[in-house]
LOLUM-739837 format. One record per atom (N, C-alpha, C): x, y, z; residue in one letter. Coordinates in steps of 0.2 Angstrom, whole numbers, padded with zeros to 4 digits, always signed. Last residue first. Example, Ala and Ser with C-alpha at 12.3 -4.5 7.8 and 13.67 -1.06 7.14 Angstrom:
2
+0064-0011+0035s
+0068-0005+0036s
+0064+0000+0039s
+0066-0028+0039a
+0062-0022+0039a
+0066-0016+0039a
// end
This chain:
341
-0099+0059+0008x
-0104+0063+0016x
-0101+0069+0014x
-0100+0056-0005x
-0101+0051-0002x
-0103+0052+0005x
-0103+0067-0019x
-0099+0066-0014x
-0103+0060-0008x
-0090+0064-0034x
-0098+0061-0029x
-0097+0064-0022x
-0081+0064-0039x
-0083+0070-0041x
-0090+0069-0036x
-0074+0054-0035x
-0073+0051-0044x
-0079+0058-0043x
-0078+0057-0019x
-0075+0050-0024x
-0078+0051-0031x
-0076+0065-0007x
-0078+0066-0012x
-0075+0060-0017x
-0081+0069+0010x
-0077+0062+0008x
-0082+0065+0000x
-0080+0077+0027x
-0082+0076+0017x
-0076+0072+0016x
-0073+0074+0038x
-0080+0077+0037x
-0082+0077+0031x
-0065+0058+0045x
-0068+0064+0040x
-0072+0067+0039x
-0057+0053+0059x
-0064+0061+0058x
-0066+0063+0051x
-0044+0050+0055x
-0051+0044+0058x
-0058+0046+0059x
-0039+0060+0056x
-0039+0054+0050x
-0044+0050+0050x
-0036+0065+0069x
-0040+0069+0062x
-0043+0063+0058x
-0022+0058+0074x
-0032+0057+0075x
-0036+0057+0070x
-0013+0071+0071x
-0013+0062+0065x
-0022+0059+0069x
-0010+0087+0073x
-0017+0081+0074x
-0019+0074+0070x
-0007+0091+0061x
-0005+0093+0068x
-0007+0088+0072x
-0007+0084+0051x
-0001+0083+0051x
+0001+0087+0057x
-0024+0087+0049x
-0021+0080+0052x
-0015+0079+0053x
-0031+0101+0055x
-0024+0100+0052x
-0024+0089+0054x
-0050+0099+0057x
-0044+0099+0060x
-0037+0098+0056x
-0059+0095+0049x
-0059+0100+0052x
-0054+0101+0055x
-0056+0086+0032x
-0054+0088+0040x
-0058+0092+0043x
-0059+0078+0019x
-0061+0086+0020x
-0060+0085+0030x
-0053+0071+0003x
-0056+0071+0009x
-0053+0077+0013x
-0056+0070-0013x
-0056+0075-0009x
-0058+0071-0003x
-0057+0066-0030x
-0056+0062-0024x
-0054+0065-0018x
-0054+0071-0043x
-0059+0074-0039x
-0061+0068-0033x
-0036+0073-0049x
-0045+0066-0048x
-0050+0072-0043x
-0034+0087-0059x
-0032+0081-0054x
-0039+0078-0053x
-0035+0100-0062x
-0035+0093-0067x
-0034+0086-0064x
-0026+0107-0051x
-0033+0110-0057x
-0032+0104-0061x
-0025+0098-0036x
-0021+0101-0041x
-0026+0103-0048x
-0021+0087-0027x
-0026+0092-0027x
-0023+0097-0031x
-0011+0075-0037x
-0015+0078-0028x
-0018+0082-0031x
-0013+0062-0048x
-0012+0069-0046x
-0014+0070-0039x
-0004+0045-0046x
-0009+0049-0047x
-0008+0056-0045x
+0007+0035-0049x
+0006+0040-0055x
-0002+0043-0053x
+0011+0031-0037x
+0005+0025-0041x
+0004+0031-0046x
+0018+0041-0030x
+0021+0033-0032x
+0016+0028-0036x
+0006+0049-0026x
+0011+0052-0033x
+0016+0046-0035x
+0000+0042-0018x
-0002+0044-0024x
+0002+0045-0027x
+0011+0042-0008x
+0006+0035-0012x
+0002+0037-0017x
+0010+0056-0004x
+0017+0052-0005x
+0012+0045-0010x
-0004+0059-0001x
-0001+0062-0008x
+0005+0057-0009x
-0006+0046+0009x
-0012+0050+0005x
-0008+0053+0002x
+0003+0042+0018x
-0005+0036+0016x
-0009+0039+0012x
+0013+0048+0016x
+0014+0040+0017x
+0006+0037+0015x
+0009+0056+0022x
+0010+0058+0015x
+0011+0051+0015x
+0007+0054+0037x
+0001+0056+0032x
+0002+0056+0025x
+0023+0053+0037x
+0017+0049+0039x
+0012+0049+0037x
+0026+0067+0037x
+0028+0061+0030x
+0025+0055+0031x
+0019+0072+0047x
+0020+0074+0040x
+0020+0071+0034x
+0028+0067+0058x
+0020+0065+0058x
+0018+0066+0048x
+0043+0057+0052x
+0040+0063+0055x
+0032+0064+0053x
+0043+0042+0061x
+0043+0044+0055x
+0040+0052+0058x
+0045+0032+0073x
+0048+0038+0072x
+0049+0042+0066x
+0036+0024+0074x
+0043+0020+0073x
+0047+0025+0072x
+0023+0030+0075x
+0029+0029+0084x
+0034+0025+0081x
+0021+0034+0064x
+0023+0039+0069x
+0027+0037+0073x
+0016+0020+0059x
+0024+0025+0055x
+0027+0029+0060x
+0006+0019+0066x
+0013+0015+0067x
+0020+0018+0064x
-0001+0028+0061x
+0000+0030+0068x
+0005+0026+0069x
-0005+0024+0050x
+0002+0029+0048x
+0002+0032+0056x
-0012+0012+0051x
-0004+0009+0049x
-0001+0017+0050x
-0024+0020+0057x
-0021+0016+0060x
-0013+0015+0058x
-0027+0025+0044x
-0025+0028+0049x
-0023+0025+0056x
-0030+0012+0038x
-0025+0016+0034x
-0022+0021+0040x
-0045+0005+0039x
-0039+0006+0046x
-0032+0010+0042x
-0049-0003+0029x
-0052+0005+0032x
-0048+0007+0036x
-0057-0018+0034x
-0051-0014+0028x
-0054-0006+0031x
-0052-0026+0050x
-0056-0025+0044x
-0055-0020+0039x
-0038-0034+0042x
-0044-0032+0042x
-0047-0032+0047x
-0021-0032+0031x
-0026-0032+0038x
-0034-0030+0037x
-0012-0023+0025x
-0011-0030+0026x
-0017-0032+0032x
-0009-0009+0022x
-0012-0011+0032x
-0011-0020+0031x
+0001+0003+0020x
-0004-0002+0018x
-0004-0006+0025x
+0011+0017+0017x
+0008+0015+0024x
+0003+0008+0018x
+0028+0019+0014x
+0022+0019+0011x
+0019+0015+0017x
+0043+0025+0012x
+0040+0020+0015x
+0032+0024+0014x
+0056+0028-0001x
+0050+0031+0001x
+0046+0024+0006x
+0071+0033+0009x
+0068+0028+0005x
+0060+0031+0005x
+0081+0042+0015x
+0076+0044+0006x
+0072+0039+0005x
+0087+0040+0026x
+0089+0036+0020x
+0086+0037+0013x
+0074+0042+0034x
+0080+0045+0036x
+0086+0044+0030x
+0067+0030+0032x
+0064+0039+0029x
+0071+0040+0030x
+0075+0019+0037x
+0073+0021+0029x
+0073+0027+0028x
+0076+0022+0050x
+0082+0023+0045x
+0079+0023+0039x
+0062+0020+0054x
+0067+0027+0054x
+0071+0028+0050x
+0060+0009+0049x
+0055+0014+0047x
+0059+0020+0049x
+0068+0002+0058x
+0071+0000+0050x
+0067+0007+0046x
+0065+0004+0071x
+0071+0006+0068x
+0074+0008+0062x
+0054-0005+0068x
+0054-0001+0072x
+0060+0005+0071x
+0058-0020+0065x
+0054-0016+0060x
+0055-0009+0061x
+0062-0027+0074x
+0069-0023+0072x
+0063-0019+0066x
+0052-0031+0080x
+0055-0025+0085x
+0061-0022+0080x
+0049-0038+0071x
+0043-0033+0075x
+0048-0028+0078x
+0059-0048+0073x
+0055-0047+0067x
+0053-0037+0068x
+0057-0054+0085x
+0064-0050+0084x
+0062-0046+0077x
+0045-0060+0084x
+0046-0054+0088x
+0053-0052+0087x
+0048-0068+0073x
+0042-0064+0070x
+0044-0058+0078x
+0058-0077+0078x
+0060-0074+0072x
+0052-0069+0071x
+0050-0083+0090x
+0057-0078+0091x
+0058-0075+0084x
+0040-0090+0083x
+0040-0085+0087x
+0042-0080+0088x
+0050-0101+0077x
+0045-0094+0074x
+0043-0089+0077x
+0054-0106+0087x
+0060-0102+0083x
+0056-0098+0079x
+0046-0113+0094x
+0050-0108+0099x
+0052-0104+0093x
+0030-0115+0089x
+0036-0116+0086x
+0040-0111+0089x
+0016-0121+0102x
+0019-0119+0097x
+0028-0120+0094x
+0014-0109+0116x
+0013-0114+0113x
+0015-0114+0105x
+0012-0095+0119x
+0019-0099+0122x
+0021-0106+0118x
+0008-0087+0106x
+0007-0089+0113x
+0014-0094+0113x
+0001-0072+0097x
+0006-0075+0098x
+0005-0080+0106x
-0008-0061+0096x
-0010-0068+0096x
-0005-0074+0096x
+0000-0048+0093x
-0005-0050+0099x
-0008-0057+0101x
+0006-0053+0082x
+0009-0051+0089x
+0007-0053+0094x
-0003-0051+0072x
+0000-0056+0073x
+0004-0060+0081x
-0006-0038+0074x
-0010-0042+0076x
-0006-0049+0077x
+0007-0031+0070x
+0003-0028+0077x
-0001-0035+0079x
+0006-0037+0058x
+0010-0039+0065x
+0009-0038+0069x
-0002-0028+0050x
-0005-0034+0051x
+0000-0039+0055x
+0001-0014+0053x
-0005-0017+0056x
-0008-0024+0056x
+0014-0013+0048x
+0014-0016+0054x
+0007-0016+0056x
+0018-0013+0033x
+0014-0017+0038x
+0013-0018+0043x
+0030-0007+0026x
+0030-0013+0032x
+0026-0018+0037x
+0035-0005+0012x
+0029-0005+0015x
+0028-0010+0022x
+0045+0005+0003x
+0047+0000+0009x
+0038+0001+0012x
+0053+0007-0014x
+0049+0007-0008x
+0047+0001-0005x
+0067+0009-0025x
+0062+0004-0022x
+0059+0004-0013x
+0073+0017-0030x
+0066+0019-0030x
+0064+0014-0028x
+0087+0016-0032x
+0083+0014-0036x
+0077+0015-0037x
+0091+0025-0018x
+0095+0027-0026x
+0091+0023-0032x
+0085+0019-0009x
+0083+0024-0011x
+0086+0027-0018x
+0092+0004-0009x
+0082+0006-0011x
+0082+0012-0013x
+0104+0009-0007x
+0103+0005-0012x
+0095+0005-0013x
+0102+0016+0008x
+0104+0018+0002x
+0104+0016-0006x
+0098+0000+0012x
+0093+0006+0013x
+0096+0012+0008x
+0106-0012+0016x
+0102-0010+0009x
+0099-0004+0007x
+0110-0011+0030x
+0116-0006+0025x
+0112-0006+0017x
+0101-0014+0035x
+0100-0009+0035x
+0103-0005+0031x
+0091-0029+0031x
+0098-0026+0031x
+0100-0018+0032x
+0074-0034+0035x
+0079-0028+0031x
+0086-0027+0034x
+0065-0041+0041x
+0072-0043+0045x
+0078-0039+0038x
+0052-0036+0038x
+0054-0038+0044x
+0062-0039+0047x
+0047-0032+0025x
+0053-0033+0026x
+0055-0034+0033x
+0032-0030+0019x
+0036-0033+0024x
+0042-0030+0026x
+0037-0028+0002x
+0032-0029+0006x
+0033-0031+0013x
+0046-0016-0008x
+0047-0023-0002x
+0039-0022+0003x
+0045-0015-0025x
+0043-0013-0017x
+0044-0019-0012x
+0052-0014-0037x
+0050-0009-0034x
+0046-0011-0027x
+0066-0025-0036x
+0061-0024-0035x
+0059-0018-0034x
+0080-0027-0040x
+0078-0019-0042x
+0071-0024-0041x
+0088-0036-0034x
+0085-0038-0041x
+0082-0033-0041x
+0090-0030-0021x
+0099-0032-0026x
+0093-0033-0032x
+0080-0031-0013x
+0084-0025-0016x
+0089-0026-0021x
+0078-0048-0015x
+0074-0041-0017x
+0077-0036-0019x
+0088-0050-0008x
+0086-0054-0014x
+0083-0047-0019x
+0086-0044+0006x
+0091-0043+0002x
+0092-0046-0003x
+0075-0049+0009x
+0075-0043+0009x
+0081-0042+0003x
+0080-0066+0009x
+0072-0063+0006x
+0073-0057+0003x
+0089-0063+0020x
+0092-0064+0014x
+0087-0063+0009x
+0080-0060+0032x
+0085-0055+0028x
+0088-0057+0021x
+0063-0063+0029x
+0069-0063+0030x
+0075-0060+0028x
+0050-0057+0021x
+0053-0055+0027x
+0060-0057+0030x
+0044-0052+0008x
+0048-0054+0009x
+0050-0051+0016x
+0035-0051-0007x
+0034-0051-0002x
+0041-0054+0002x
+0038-0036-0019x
+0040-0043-0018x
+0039-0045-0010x
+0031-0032-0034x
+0030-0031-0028x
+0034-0039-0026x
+0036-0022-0050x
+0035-0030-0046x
+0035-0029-0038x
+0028-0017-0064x
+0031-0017-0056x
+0030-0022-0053x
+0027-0014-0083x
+0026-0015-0077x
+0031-0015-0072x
+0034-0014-0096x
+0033-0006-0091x
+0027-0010-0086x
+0042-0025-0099x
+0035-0025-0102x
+0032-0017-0099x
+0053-0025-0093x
+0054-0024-0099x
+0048-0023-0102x
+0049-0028-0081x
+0053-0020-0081x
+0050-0021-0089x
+0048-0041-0081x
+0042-0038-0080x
+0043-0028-0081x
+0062-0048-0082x
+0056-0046-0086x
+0050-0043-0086x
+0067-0041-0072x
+0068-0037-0076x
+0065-0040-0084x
+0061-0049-0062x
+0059-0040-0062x
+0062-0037-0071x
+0067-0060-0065x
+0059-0059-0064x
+0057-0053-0065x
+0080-0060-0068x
+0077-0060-0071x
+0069-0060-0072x
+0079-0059-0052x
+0082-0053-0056x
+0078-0054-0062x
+0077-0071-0047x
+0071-0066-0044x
+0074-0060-0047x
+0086-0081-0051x
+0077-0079-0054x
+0076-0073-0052x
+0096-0074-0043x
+0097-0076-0053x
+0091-0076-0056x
+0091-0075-0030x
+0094-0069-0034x
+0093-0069-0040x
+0080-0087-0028x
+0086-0085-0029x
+0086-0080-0031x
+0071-0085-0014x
+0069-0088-0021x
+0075-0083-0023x
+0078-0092+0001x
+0073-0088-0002x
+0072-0089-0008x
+0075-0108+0011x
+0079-0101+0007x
+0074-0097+0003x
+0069-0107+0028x
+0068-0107+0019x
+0073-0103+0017x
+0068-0103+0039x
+0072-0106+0037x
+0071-0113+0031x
+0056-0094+0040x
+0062-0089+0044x
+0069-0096+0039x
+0045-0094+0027x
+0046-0096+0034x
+0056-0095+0036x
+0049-0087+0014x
+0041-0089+0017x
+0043-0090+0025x
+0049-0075-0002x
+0053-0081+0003x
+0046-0081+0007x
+0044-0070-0011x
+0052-0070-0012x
+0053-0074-0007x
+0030-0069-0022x
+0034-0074-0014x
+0039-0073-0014x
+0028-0058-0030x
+0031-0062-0030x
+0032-0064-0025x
+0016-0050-0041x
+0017-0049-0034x
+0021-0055-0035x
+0014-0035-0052x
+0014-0045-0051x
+0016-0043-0045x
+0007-0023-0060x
+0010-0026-0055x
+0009-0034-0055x
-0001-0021-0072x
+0002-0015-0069x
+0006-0017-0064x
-0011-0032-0077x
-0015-0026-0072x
-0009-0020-0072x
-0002-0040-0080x
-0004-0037-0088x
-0011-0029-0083x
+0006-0047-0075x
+0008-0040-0073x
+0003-0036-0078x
+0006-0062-0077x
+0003-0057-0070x
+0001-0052-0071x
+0016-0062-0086x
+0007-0063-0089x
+0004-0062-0081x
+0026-0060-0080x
+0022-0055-0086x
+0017-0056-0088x
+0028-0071-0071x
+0026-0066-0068x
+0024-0057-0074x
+0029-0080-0079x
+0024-0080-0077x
+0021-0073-0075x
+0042-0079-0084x
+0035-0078-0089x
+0028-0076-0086x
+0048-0080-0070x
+0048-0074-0076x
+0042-0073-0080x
+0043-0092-0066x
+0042-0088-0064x
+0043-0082-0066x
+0048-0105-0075x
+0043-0102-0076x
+0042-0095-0071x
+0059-0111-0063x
+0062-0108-0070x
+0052-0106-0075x
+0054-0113-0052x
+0057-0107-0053x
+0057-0104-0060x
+0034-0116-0056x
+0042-0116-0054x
+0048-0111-0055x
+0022-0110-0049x
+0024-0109-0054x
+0031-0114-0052x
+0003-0105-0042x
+0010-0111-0041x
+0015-0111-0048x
-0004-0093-0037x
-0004-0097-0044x
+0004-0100-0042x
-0013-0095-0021x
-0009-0091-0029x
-0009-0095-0031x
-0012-0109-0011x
-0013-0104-0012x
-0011-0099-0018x
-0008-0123-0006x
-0014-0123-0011x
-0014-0116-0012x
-0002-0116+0009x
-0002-0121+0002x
-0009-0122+0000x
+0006-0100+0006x
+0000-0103+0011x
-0001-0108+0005x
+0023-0099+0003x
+0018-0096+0004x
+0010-0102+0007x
+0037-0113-0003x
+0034-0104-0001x
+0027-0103-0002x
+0035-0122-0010x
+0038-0122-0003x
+0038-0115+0000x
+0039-0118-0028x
+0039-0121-0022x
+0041-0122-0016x
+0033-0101-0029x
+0038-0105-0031x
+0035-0110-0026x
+0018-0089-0032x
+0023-0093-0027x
+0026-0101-0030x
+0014-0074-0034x
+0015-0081-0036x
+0021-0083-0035x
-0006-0070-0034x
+0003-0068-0032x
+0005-0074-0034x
-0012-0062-0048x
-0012-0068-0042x
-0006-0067-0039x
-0011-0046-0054x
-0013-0052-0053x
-0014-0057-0048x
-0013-0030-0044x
-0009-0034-0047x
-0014-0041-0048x
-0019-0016-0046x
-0019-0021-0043x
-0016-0025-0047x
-0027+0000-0038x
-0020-0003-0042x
-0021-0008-0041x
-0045+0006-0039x
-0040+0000-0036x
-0035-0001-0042x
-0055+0019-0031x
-0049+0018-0039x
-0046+0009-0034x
-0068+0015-0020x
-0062+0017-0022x
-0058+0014-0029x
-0086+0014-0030x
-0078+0010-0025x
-0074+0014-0026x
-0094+0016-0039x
-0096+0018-0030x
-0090+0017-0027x
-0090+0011-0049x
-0091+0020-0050x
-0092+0021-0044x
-0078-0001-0052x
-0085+0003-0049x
-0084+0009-0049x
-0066-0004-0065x
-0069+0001-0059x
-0077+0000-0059x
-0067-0021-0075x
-0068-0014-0073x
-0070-0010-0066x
-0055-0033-0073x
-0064-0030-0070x
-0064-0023-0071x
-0044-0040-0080x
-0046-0032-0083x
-0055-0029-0080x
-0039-0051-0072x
-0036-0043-0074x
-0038-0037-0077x
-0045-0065-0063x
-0049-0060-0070x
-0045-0052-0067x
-0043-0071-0051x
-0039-0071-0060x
-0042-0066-0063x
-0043-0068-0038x
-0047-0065-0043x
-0042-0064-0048x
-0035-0066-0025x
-0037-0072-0028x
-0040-0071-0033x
-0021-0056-0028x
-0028-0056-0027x
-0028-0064-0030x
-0006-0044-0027x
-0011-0050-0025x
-0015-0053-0023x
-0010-0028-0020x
-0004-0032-0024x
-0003-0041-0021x
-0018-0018-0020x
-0019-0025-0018x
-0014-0029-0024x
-0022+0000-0018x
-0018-0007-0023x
-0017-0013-0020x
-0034+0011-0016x
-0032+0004-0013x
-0026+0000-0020x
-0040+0027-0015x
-0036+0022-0019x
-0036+0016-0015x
-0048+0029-0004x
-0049+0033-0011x
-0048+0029-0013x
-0053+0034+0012x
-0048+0029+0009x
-0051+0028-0001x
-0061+0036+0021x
-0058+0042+0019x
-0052+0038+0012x
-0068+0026+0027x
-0065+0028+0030x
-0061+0034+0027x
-0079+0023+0016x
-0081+0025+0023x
-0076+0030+0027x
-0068+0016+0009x
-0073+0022+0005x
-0075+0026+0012x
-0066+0004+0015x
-0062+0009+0015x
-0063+0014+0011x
-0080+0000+0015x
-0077+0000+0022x
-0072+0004+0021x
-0080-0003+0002x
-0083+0003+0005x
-0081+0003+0010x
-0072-0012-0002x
-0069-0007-0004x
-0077-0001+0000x
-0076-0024+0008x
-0071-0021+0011x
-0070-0015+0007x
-0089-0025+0002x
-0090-0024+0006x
-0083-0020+0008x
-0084-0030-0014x
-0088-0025-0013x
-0088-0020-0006x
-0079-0043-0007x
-0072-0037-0012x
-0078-0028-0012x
-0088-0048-0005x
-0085-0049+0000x
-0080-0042-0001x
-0094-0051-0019x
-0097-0046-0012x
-0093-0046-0007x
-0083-0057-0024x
-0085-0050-0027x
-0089-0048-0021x
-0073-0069-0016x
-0081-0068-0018x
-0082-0060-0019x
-0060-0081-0019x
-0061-0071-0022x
-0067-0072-0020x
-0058-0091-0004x
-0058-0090-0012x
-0061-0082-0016x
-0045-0092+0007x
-0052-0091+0006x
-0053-0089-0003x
-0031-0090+0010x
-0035-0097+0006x
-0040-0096+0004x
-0032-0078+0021x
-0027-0081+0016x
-0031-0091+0016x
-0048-0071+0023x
-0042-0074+0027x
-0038-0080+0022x
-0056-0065+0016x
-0056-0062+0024x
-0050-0065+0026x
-0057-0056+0000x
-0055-0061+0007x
-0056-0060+0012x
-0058-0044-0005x
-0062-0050-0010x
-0059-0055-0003x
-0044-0034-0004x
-0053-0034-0004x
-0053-0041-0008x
-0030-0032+0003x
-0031-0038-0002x
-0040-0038-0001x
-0018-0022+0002x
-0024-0022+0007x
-0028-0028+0001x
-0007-0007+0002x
-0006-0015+0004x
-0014-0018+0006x
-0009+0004+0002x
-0006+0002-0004x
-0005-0007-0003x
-0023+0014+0003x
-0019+0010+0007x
-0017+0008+0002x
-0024+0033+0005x
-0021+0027+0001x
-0021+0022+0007x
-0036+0046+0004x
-0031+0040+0008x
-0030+0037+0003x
-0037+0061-0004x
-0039+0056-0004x
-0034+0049+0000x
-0030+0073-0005x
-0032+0070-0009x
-0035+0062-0010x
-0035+0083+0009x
-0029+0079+0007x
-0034+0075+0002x
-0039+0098+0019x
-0041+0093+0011x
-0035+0089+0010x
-0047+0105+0030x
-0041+0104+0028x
-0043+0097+0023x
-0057+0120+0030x
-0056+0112+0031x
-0049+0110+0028x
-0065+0133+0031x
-0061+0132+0036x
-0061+0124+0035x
-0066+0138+0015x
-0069+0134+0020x
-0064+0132+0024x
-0066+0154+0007x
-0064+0145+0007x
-0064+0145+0015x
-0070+0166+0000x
-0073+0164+0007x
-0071+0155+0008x
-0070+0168-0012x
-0066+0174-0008x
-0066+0170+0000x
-0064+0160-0027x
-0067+0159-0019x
-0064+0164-0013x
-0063+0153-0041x
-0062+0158-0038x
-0066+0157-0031x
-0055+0136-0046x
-0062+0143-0047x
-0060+0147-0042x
-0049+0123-0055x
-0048+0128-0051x
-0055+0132-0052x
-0057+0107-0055x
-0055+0114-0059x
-0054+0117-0055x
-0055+0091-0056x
-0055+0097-0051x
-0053+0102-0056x
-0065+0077-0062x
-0059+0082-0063x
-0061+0089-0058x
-0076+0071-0067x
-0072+0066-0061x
-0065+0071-0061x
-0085+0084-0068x
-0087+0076-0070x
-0081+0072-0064x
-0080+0094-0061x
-0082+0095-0068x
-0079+0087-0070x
-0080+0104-0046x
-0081+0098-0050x
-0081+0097-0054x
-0070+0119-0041x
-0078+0117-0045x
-0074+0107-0046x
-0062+0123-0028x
-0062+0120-0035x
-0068+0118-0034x
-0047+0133-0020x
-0056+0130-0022x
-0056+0129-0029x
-0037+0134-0006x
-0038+0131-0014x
-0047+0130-0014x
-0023+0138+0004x
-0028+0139+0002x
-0031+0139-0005x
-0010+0127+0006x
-0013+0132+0002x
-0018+0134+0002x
-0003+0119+0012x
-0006+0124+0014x
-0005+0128+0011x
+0003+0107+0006x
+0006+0114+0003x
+0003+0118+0006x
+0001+0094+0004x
+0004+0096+0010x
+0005+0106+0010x
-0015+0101+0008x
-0011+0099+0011x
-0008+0092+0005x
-0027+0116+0005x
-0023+0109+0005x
-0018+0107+0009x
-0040+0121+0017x
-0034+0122+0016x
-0028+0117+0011x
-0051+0124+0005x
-0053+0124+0012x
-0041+0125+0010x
-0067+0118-0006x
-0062+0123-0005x
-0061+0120+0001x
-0077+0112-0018x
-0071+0110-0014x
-0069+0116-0012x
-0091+0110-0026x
-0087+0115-0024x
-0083+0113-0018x
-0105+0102-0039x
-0098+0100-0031x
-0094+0106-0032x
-0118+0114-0045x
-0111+0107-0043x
-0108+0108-0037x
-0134+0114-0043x
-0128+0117-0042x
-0123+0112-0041x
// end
C-alpha cells in the first residue's frame, strides 16, 4: 500500500489528504483525515553542512551527518549560501534534505576568516561572483569587523547586477551599518545578518524583495561566550549588535519585509529554535513558523502542500502556530515520498 498524508494543513487549515505518487502529492479522497497538523516541511535557509567551524575543510561525511541531523528534526530543505565545496553541480541524496546552495563565499581583501572562501579582488568580484552563482546563488562578504569599510556600493552593485543578469541571487553577509546599507541600495536579495540595519532601509527591502535573515542562533551563542577579556570595541559592537537585532525583526515584518529563519549554527537541526527567536523579537508566532517552513519555501520557488507539490510532509499532533514547541515533536516526517518516522 502507498504513503497517504492527511490531517490539518497549515497555514490554510485545511483539511487535506493525499496519496504519494513517487516524489509528488496527489490530492485523494478521505472521509476520516488524521487528527495532525502538516507543514510542508522545515526550512533552514542559512546553515553551512560539510564544517563544524569556519576554516575547516568540506568533508562529505561531515556534510552527510549535519543533513540528517536536520532530516531528523523535521527540516526538509536547507540553503547554505556558502560552502567550502567547490564542486557545483553534486547531485541530491535521495536520503538528504533538498539543498539551495551557493558556491564558495567570496571575499575581497581584508574581509572574512583569513585563508577562507575564494579570495578575489575588487575589481574581479562581479565575474567572480557568476561563475559562483552557476548553483543558483553567490554569497558575498560585504564587510567584516565593526571598522572595516565595507565593499563598496559601485562593486557591490555591479555584483548583483551581474549576477541578476545571469537569473541567479546574491546573498550578502553583512553586519555593520554601512555593510547593511551597501547591500539594500545594490538590490541584494538577502541580508544575512544584519546586526547594525538602518531602519529607515526597511521599506526599500520590502518594495525590492530583499529578505532579512538574522540569525540569531548563531549570536545567541556568540553572546554567551563573550568575556571581559579581549577587544572592548568588538564586544561592544556585537552586543549593541544583538540588542538592536531585536527591534529590527519587528520593524522588518511590520514593514513587509520577508524575514526568514536560518540558524547559522551548530549542531544542524535547531531551525525551531531560530523561529522561537523570531517570536521573542516579536514576530507574530504565525509568521514565525512560515519563516522556517511555507514563507521559505515559497521564496526558494518551492510548492507547499498542494496536489503536485514535493511529497516532503511533516506531521504534529498539536497546531505549532498555537504551540511553537510543537516543532521540536515531529511525529511523521515524509522526504522526497519516503517516510523517514
Amino acid at each position: 500500500m502507498g504513503v497517504t498524508i492527511s490531517g490539518i494543513a497549515l497555514p490554510t487549515r485545511t483539511p487535506v489528504s493525499f496519496a504519494v505518487d513517487g516524489q509528488r502529492l496527489r490530492a485523494s479522497a478521505s472521509s476520516t483525515p488524521d487528527s495532525l497538523w502538516l507543514l510542508p516541511g522545515l526550512v533552514d535557509v542559512h546553515s553551512h553542512p560539510g564544517m563544524e567551524s569556519p576554516g575547516d575543510a568540506y568533508s562529505h561525511d561531515v556534510f552527510r551527518r549535519h543533513m540528517l541531523a536536520h532530516r531528523s528534526a523535521g527540516v526538509l530543505t536547507v540553503r547554505s549560501p556558502g560552502s567550502p565545496d567547490p564542486v557545483l553541480d553534486r547531485p541530491d541524496d535521495p536520503d538528504l534534505p533538498r539543498l539551495t546552495r551557493s558556491g564558495r563565499w567570496l571575499a575581497t581583501p581584508g574581509r572574512f576568516f583569513p585563508g577562507y572562501g575564494r579570495r578575489v579582488s575588487e575589481e574581479e568580484l562581479p565575474a567572480a561572483a557568476v561563475s559562483e552563482a552557476a548553483a543558483g546563488w553567490c554569497k558575498v562578504i560585504g564587510d567584516w569587523m565593526p571598522d572595516d569599510p565595507p565593499v563598496p556600493l559601485d562593486v557591490l552593485t555591479a555584483t548583483v547586477d551581474a549576477v541578476h543578469a545571469v537569473g541567479a541571487r546574491v546573498a550578502v553577509h553583512c553586519q555593520t551599518a554601512e555593510g547593511c546599507r551597501n547591500a539594500v541600495l545594490a538590490g541584494a536579495d538577502s541580508l544575512e545578518h544584519g546586526l547594525h540595519l538602518d531602519h529607515s532601509l526597511l521599506p526599500r527591502m520590502a518594495a525590492q524583495g530583499t529578505a532579512f535573515v538574522p540569525t540569531f542562533s548563531a549570536f545567541a551563542k556568540t553572546i554567551s561566550n563573550l568575556t571581559s577579556s579581549g577587544d572592548a570595541r568588538l564586544r561592544e559592537w556585537i552586543v549593541t549588535g544583538w540588542e538592536h537585532a531585536f527591534p529590527t525583526v519587528r520593524a522588518a515584518h511590520e514593514a513587509g519585509v520577508t524575514v526568514l529563519a536560518g540558524t547559522d549554527n551548530k549542531p544542524c537541526g535547531d531551525v525551531a529554535g531560530e523561529i522561537a527567536w523570531l517570536i521573542k523579537a516579536g514576530m507574530p508566532v504565525e509568521a514565525a513558523v512560515g519563516a522556517g517552513s511555507w514563507i521559505a519555501r515559497e521564496w526558494l520557488g518551492l510548492p507547499g502542500l498542494v496536489d503536485g507539490g514535493l511529497a516532503d510532509v511533516v506531521a504534529y499532533d498539536t497546531d505549532p502556530t498555537e504551540d511553537p514547541s510543537a516543532l521540536t515533536r515531529p511525529s511523521r516526517i515524509v522526504l522526497r515520498g519516503n517516510v523517514v518516522r
